[in-house]
C-alpha positions in Angstrom: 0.0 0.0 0.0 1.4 3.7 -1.0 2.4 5.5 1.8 3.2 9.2 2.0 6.1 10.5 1.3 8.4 13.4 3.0 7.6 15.2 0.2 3.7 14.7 0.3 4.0 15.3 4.1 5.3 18.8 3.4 2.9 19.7 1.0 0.3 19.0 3.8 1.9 22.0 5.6 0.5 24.3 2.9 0.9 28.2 3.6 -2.4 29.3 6.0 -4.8 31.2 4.4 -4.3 35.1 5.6 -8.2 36.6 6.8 -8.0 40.0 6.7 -10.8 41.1 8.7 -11.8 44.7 6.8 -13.3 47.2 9.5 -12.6 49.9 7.0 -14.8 53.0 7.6 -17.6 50.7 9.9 -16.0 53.2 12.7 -18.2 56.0 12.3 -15.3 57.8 13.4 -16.0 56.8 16.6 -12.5 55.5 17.9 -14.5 53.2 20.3 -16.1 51.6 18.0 -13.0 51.0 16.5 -11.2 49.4 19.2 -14.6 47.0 19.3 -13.8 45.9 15.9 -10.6 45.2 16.6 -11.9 43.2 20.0 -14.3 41.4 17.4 -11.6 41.0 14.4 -9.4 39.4 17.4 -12.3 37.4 19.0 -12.9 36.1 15.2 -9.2 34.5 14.7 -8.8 37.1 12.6 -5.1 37.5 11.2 -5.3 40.8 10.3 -7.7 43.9 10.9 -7.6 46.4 8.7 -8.8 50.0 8.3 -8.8 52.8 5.7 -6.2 56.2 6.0 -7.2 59.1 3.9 -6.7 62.4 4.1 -10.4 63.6 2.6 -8.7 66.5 0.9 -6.7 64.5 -0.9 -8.9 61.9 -1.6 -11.5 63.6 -3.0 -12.8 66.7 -4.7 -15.1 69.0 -2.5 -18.1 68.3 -5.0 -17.8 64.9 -5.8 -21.1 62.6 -6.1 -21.3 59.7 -3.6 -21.3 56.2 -5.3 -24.8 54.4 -5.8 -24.4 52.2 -2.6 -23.0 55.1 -0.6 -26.1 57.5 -1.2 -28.2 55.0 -0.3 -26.4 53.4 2.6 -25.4 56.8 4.5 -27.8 59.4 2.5 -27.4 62.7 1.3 -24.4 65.3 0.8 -20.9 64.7 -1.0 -18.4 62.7 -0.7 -16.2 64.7 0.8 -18.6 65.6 3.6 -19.4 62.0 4.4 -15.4 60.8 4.1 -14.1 64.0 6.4 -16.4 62.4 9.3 -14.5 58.7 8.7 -10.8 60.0 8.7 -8.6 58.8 11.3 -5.8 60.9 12.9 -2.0 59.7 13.4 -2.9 59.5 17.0 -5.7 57.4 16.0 -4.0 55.2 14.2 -1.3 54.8 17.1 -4.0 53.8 19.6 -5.4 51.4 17.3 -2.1 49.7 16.8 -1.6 49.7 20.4 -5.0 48.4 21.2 -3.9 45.4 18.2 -0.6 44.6 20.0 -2.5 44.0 23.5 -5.2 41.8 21.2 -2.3 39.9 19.6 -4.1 40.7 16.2 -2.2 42.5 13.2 -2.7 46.1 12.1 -3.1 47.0 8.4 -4.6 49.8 6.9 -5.2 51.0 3.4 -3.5 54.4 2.2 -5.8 56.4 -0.3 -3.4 58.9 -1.0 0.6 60.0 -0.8 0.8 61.6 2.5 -1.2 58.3 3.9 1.5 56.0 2.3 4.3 58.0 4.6 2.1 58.0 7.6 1.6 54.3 7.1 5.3 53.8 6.6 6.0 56.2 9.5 4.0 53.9 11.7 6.0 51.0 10.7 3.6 49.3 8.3 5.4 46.2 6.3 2.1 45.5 4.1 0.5 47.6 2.0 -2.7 47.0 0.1 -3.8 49.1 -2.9 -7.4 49.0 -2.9 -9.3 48.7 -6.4 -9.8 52.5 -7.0 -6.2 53.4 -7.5 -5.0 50.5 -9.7 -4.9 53.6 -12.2 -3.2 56.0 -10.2 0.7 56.2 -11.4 2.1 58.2 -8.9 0.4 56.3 -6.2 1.4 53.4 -7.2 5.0 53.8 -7.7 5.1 55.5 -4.3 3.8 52.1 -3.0 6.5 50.1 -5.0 9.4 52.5 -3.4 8.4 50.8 0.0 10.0 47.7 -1.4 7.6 45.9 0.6 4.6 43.1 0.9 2.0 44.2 -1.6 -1.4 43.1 -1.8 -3.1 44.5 -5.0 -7.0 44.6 -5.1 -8.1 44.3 -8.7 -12.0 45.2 -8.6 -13.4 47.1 -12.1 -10.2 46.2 -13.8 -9.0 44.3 -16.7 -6.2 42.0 -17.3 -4.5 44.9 -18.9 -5.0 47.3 -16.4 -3.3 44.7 -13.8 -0.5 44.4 -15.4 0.0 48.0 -16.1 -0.2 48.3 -12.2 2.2 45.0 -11.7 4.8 46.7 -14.0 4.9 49.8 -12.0 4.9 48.5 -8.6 8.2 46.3 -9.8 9.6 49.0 -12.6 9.5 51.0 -8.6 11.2 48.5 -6.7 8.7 45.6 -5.5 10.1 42.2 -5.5 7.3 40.5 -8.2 7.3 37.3 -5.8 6.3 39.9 -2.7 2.8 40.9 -4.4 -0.8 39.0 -4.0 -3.3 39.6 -6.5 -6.7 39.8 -5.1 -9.7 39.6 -7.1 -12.2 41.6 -6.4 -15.9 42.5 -7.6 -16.4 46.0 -6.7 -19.9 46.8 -5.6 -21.3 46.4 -2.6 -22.9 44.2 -2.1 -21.5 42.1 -4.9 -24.1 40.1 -7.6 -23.6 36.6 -7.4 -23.7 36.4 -10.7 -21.3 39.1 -10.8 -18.3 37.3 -8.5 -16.5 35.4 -11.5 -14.6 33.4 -9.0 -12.3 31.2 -11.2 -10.5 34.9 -12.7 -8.8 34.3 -9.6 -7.2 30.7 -11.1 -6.7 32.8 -14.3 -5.1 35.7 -12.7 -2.8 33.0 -10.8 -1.5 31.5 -14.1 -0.7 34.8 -15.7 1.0 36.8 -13.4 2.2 33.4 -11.8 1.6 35.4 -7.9 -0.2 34.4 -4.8 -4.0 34.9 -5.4 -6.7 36.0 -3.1 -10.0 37.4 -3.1 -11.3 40.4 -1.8 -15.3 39.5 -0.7 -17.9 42.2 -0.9 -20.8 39.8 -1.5 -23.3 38.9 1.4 -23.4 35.5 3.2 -19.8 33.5 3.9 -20.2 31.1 1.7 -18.7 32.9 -1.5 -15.2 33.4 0.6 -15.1 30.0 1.8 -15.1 29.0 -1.7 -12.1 31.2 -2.6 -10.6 29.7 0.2 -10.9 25.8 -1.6 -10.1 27.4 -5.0 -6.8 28.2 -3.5 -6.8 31.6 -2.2 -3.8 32.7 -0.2 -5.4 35.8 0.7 -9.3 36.5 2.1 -10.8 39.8 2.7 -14.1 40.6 4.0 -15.8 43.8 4.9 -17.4 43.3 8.5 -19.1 45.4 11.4 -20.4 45.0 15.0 -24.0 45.5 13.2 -25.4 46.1 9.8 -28.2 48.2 11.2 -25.3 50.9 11.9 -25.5 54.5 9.8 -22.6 54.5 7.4 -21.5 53.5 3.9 -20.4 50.2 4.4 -22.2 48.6 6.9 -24.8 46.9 5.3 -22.4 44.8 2.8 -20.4 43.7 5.8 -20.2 40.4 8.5 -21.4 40.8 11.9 -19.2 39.1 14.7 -20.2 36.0 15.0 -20.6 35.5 10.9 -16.6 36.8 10.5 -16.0 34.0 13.4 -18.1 31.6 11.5 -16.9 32.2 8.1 -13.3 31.8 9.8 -13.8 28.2 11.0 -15.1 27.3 7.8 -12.1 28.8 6.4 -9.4 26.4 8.6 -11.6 23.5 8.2 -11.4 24.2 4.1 -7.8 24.1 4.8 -7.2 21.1 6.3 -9.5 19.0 4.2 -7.2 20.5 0.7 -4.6 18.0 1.8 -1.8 17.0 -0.3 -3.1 16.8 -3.6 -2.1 13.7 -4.5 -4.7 10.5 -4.6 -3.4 8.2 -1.6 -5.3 6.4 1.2 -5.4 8.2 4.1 -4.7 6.8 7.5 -7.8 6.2 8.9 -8.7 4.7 5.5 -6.2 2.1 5.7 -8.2 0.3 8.8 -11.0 -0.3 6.6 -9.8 -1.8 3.6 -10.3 -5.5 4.6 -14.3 -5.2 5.9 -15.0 -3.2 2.7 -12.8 -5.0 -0.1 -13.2 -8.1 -1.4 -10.6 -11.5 -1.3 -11.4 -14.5 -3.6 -13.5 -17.3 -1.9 -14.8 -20.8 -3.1 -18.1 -21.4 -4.4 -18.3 -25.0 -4.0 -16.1 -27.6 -2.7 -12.7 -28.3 -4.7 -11.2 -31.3 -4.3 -7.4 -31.9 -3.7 -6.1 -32.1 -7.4 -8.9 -30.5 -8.6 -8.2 -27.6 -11.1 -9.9 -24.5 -10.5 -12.5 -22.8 -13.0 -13.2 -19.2 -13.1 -17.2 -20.8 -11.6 -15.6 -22.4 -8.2 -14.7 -19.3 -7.4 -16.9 -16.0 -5.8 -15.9 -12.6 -4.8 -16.5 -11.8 -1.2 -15.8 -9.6 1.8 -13.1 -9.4 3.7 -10.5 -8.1 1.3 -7.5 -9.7 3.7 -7.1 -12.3 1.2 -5.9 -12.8 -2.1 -7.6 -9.7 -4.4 -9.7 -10.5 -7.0 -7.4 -8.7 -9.2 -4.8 -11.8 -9.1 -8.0 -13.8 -9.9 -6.1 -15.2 -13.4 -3.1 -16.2 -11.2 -5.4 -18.4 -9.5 -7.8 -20.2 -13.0 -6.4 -23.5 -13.6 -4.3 -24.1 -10.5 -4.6 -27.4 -8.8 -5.7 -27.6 -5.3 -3.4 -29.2 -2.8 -5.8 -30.3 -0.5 -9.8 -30.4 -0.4 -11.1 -26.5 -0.4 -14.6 -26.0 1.3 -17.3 -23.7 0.0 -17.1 -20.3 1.0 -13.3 -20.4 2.1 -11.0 -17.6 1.7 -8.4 -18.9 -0.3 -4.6 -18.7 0.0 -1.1 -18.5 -1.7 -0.3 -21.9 0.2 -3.8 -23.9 -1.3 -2.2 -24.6 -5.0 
């Protein structure tokens, strides 16, 4: 019987898949809410929790229109007047990464502009993720590939092209390739089922030949889950301490205990992905004999006799000699008298 091999055995140790646990703007700007999502993110076996930095000024113009799912998730007004309430100071962002250390969770954040990139890299940030909107944005993103460090690149409205416009200048900048994830991404909130067009990620994965993740903004757990045993290195997902909340986000976002269960899905996906390779498994191996079959007798032989493919029957156990060998066995003689129904032997011909 094939065992596994060292080699198999390591593939088993596959890399854990990263859940970034997006709290983004679900805030409110209210710094203890924040340190509640961060509690939650944590409570969740979250690896990461993750927030937004912006400066609103240079995010956005004064009169720009709100998206679709913004106007009608957090009303009226611009933009600018809804992001200015959502921005988080420096101090901010040092209590939250303090509050993440005591929680033994990770900070990230997402920089929306230049000045955010240096604050983030001021704070000591190693990872930086470029969210969907600025996969266009030149300057931005060879700022980001000057870091020379752990990229992970959000690809929602773009194209193939587009991507690897963005790949080029993050490495043309200084990136290692090899230190950037690709997520894919469907960005609208909540996203279309029918919208998600989860295997791009397999496709994104053989043409830029990078880890692959997926960025989830649709509702439920079960689309994430399924990047997850598609091979994603990477999950994202948008959650809040309710979805009842005022504010742009909420209501395409987990609750706590969703994010927690959409988390042991995601381990248990893990561990059932195994090796890859068709082998028995251990606890397999016990069971071979009661549900296999051995080659048995269908009548008495006598000694001398030889055997016909009709004095012989296929039955359980399989601890005897496999009916695969069965025309190693037709026109053998018997050494010795053979009753029906026995379990025949190397040592009978």
């Amino acid at each position: 019987m094939s065992q596994i091999s060292r080699d198999e055995l390591s593939l088993m140790k596959r890399k854990k898949v990263i859940v970034i646990a997006e709290a983004g703007v679900n805030h409110n700007g209210d710094l203890e809410i924040a340190r509640k999502l961060i509690d939650a993110a944590a409570d969740a076996g979250s690896d990461f929790v993750k927030f937004q930095t912006f400066k609103t000024e240079n995010l956005v113009s004064a009169h720009a229109e709100k998206a679709a799912y913004q106007k009608e998730n957090s009303g009226g007004g611009s933009q600018f007047e809804m992001l200015k309430k959502l921005e988080l100071s420096e101090e901010n962002h040092r209590e939250l990464i303090a509050h993440c250390k005591l929680r033994e969770i990770k900070f990230l954040s997402t920089a929306f502009d230049l000045d955010s990139i240096s604050l983030l890299k001021k704070l000591g940030i190693k990872i930086f993720k470029i969210p969907s909107g600025e996969i266009t944005n030149l300057p931005y993103l060879e700022k980001i590939g000057k870091q020379k460090s752990k990229v992970i690149l959000s690809t929602g409205m773009s194209t193939e092209k587009e991507i690897e416009k963005a790949m080029k200048a993050l490495v043309k900048s200084g990136t290692k390739k090899s230190d950037i994830t690709i997520l894919h991404c469907t960005t609208e909130y909540p996203a279309p089922l029918n919208e998600v067009n989860l295997l791009a990620m397999k496709s994104l994965h053989k043409k830029f030949k990078t880890d692959v993740g997926y960025s989830d903004h649709t509702q439920g757990i079960e689309v994430a889950i399924a990047a997850a045993a598609l091979g994603a290195s990477v999950i994202e997902k948008h959650f809040t301490l309710d979805r009842n909340m005022e504010g742009p986000d909420h209501k395409a976002s987990l609750e706590p205990n969703e994010l927690k269960e959409m988390i042991h899905c995601i381990r248990n996906i893990e561990i059932a992905l195994g090796v890859g390779k068709k082998i028995p498994s251990k606890s397999e191996l016990k069971n071979i004999s009661a549900a296999r079959k051995s080659i048995h007798t269908s009548r008495e032989i006598k000694s001398g006799e030889k055997i016909s493919e009709n004095d012989l029957v296929m039955k359980r156990p399989g601890d005897g000699i496999s009916p695969m060998k069965i025309k190693s066995v037709l026109g053998r003689k018997a050494k010795r008298t053979l009753p029906a129904e026995y379990k025949l032997t190397l040592k009978d011909f």
